[in-house]
C-alpha positions in Angstrom: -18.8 -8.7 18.3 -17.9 -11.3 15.7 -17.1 -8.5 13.2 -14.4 -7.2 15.8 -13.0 -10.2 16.5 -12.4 -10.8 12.9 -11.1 -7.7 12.8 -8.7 -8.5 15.5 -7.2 -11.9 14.3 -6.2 -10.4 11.1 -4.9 -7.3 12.7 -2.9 -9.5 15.1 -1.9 -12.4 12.8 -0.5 -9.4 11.0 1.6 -7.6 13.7 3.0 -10.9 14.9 4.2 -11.0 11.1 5.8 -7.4 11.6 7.2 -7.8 15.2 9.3 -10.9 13.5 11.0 -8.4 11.3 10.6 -10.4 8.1 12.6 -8.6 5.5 11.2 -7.6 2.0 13.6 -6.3 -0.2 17.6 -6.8 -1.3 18.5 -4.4 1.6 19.9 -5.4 4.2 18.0 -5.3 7.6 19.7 -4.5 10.9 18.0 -3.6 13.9 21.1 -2.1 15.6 21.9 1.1 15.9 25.1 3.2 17.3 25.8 3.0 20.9 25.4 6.9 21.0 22.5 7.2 19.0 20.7 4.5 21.2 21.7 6.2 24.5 20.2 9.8 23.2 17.2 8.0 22.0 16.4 6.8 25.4 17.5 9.4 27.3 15.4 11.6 24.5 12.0 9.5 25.7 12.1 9.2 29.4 9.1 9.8 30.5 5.2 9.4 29.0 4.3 9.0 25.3 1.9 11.3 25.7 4.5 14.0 25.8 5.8 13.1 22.2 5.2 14.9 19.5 4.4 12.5 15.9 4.7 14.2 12.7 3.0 12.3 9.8 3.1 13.1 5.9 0.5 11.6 3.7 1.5 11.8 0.0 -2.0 13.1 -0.4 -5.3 12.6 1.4 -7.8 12.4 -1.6 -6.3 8.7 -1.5 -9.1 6.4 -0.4 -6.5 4.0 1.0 -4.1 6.5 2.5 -7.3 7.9 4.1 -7.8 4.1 5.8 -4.4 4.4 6.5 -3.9 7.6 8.5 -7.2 7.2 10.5 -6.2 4.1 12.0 -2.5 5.3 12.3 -4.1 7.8 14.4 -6.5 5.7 16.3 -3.5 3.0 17.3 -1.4 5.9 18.5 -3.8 7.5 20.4 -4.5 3.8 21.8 -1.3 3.4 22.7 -0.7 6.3 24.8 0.3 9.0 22.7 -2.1 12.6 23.3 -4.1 13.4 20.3 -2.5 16.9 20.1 0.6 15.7 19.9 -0.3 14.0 16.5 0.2 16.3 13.7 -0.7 14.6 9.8 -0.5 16.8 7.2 -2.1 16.5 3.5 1.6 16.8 0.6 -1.7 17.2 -2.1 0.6 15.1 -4.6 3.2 17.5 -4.7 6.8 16.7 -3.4 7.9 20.6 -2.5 5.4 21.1 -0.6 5.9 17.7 1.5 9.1 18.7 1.5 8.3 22.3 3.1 6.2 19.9 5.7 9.2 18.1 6.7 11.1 21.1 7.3 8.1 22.1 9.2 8.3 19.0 11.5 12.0 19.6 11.8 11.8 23.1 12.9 9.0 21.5 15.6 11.4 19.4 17.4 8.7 16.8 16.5 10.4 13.3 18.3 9.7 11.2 15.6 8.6 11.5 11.9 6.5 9.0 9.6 6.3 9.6 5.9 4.2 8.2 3.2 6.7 10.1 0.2 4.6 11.6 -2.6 7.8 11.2 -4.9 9.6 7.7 -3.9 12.6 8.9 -5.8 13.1 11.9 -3.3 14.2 9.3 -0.1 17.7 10.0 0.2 17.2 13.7 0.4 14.3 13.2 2.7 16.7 10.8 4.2 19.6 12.9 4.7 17.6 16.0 6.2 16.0 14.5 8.8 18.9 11.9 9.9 21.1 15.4 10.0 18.2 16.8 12.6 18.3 13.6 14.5 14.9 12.3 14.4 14.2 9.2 14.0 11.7 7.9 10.9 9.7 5.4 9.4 8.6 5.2 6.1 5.6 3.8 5.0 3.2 2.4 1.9 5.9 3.7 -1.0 9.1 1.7 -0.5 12.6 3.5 -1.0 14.9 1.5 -3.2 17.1 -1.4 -2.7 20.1 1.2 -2.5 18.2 3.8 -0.3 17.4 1.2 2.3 21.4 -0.2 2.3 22.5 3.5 3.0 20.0 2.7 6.3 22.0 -0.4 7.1 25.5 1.0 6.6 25.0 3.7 9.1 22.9 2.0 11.6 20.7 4.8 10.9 17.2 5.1 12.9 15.2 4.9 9.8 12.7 2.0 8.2 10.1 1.2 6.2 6.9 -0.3 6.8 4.7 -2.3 4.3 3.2 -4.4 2.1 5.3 -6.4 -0.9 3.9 -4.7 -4.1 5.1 -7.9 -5.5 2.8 -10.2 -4.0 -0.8 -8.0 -4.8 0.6 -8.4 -8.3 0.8 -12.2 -8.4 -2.8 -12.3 -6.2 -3.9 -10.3 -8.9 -3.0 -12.7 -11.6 -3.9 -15.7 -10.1 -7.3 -14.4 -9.2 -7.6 -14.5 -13.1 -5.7 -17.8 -13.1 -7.5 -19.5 -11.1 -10.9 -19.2 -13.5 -9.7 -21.2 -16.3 -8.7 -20.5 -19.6 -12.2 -21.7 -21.0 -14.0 -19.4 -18.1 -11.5 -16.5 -19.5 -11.0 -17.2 -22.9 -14.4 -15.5 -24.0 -13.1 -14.4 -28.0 -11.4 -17.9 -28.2 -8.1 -17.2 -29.4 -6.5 -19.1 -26.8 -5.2 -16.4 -24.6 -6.5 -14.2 -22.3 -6.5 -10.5 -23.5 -6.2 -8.0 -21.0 -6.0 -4.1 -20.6 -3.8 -2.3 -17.7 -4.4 0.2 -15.9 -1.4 1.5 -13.8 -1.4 3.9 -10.8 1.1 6.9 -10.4 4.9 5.7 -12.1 7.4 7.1 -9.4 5.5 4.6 -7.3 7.2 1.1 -7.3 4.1 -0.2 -6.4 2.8 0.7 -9.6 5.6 -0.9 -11.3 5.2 -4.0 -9.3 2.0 -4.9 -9.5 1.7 -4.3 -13.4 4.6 -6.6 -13.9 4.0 -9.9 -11.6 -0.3 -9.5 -12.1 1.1 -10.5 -15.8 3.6 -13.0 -14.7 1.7 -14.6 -12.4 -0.7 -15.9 -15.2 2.5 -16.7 -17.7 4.2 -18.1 -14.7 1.1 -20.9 -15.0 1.6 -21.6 -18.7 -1.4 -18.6 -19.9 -0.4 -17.3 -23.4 -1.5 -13.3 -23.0 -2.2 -10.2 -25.1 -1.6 -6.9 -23.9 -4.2 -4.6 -25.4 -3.6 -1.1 -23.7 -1.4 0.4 -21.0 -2.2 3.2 -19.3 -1.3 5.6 -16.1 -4.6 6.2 -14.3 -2.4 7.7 -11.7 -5.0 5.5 -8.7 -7.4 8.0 -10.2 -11.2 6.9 -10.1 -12.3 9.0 -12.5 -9.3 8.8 -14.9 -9.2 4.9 -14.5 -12.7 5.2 -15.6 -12.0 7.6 -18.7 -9.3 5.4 -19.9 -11.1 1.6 -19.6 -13.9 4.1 -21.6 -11.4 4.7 -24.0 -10.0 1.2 -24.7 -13.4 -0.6 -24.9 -14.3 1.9 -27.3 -11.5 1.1 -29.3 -11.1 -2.9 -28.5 -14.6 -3.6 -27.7 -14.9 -7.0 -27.0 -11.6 -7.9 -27.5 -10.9 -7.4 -24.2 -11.5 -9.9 -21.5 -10.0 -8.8 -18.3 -9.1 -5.4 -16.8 -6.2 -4.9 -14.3 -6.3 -2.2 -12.2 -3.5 -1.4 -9.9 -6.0 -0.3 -7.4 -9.5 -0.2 -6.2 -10.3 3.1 -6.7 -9.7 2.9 -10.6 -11.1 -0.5 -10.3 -14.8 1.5 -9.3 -14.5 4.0 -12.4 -13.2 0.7 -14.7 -16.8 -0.9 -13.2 -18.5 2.4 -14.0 -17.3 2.2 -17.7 -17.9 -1.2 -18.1 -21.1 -1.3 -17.4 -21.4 2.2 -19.6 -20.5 -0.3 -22.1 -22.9 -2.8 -22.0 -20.9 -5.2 -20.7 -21.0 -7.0 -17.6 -18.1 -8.7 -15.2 -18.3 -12.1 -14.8 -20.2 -12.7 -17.8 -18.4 -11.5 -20.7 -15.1 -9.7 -19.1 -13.4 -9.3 -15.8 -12.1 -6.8 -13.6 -9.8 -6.9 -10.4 -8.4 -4.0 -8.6 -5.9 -3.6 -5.3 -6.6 -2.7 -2.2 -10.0 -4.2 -0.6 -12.3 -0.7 -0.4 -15.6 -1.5 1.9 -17.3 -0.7 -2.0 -14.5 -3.0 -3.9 -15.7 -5.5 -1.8 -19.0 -5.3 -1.6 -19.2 -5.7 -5.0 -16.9 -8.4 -5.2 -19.6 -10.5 -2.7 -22.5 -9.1 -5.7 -20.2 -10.4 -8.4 -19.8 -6.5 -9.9 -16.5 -6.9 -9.3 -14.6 -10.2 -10.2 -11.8 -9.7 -7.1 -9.6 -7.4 -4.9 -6.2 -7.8 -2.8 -6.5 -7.1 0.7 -3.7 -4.0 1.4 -3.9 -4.4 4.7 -4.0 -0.9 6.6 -4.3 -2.1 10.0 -1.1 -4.1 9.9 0.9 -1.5 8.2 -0.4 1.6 10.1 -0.1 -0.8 13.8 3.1 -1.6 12.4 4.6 1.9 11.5 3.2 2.9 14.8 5.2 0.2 17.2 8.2 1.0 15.2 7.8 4.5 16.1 7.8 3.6 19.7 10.5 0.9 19.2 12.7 4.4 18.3 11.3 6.0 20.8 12.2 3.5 23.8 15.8 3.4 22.1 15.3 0.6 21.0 15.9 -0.7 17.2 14.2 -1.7 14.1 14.6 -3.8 11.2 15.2 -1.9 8.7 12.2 -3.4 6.4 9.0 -4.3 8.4 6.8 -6.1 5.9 3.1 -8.2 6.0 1.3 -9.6 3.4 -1.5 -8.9 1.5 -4.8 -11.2 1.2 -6.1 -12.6 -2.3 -10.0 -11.5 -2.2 -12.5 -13.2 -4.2 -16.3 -14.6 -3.5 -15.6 -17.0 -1.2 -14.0 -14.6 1.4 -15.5 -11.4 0.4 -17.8 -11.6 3.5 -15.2 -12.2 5.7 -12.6 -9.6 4.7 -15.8 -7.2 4.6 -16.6 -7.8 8.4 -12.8 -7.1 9.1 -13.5 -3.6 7.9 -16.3 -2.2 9.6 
């Protein structure tokens, strides 16, 4: 019982974040639409949710996250009156024409609303412009459209938003995870600034971009001198995250002091190599990841794993989900729904843990 109610309070303290419509990005946000469009949307929903039929794309369901994600996208929906059958996700496997093809799909369907996790981010306006020409409303969610992409949403009043997290803000958790240990705790080769290696997830995502740049400028932000010893795109690949943290302790041995992972999945195969290497985290390097994983953060409470940021799934799939209805009722939306992540270390491992089973 006490795990659910944990549970609960962070799911709610999140959705009361999201039903205040707190903007995220340079767009701007307007939760009006046309007077026409409003009037077919309602006159499009009278009746039960259970008659509605949800189309949902998932860039690709190998992702551990995006697996959180969609199960408890389809839990809440199912929860809130929607009929299981009517609930159609499909797997894009990584590739934008065939997530494309999917969309057409759901067009062709009549589907009465459509939510989209984009496999390519840079491929939003012709998603965009496909599904407002069918009508439907949408909601993006988990890789943010740009700045320019979500004004073209605004300037037409259109029935379309995103929902998520601020890849911003993992970023500086990331950092000041690391921060917050000290340059002496860090500092292991003594040079006087804390060497690190990164390990980026898949570059169309702005996420990736995001949390490589402000994990960094969080720790120069509070005075830390740093040294970049390798870069690479493990594309939120356990098993290539793992080859390439092989690869640079191979090459910088024990040179390197911290390992940034932009998320948790390449976070487990950094661990894996880590420990390949006779090293071990907390004692002579340190290793964070994104995402908060059951495994991340299990280990993080073991002290395998140094820390994690919280991506919060329930929020964001709860979230996506009311907005859905919100269309749905003819009602509007903000046009960027956003919550926050949660900074993960030992001393709330346990808690965040209990949250997720």
């Amino acid at each position: 019982m006490k795990k659910k109610l944990i549970s609960l309070a962070l799911v709610m303290t999140m959705c009361i974040a999201l039903l205040a419509g707190c903007g995220g990005s340079s767009s701007a946000s307007s939760s009006a639409s046309s007077a026409p469009a409003a009037e077919a949307a309602a006159e499009a929903t009278d009746g039960d949710l259970a008659t509605k039929k949800v189309g949902v794309c998932i860039y690709q369901f190998s992702d551990n996250f995006m697996t959180l994600f969609r199960n408890e996208l389809e839990r809440y929906l199912v929860e809130q009156g929607f009929s299981k059958d009517n609930i159609t996700i499909v797997d894009g496997a990584n590739d934008q024409a065939t997530q494309s093809g999917q969309i057409d799909n759901f067009i062709a369907d009549n589907v009465d609303v459509l939510i989209i996790n984009l496999v390519n981010s840079s491929s939003a306006a012709t998603v965009t412009d496909k599904v407002v020409a069918a009508g439907i409303p949408l909601v993006y969610i988990n890789r943010e459209p740009d700045a320019d992409e979500q004004q073209r949403w605004a300037d037409n009043n259109w029935n379309i938003c995103y929902v998520g997290c601020d890849a911003r803000q993992s970023g500086t958790f990331q950092g000041e995870i690391i921060g917050d240990l000290g340059l002496d705790a860090v500092d292991f080769n003594k040079n006087g600034k804390i060497d690190y290696i990164m390990i980026e997830g898949d570059p169309e995502n702005i996420d990736a971009a995001y949390r490589t740049e402000f994990s960094v400028k969080a720790l120069t932000d509070a005075g830390f001198e740093v040294n970049c010893l390798d870069d690479q795109v493990g594309m939120w690949d356990q098993v290539k995250g793992g080859e390439l943290v092989a690869n640079s302790l191979s090459q910088h041995g024990n040179e390197i002091e911290v390992v940034f992972c932009n998320n948790d999945a390449m976070a487990l195969g950094a661990l894996q190599a880590i420990q390949n290497a006779g090293r071990k985290v907390g004692t002579d390097i340190y290793l964070v990841g994104v995402d908060a994983l059951t495994e991340v953060v299990e280990k993080v409470i073991s002290g395998e794993i140094t820390g994690t940021v919280f991506n919060n799934h329930f929020a964001q799939a709860d979230g996506a989900a009311d907005a859905a209805i919100r269309y749905l009722k003819g009602e509007g939306n903000e046009h960027n729904i956003q919550c926050d992540y949660t900074k993960v270390t030992a001393e709330n491992a346990q808690e965040i843990l209990d949250s997720l089973k």
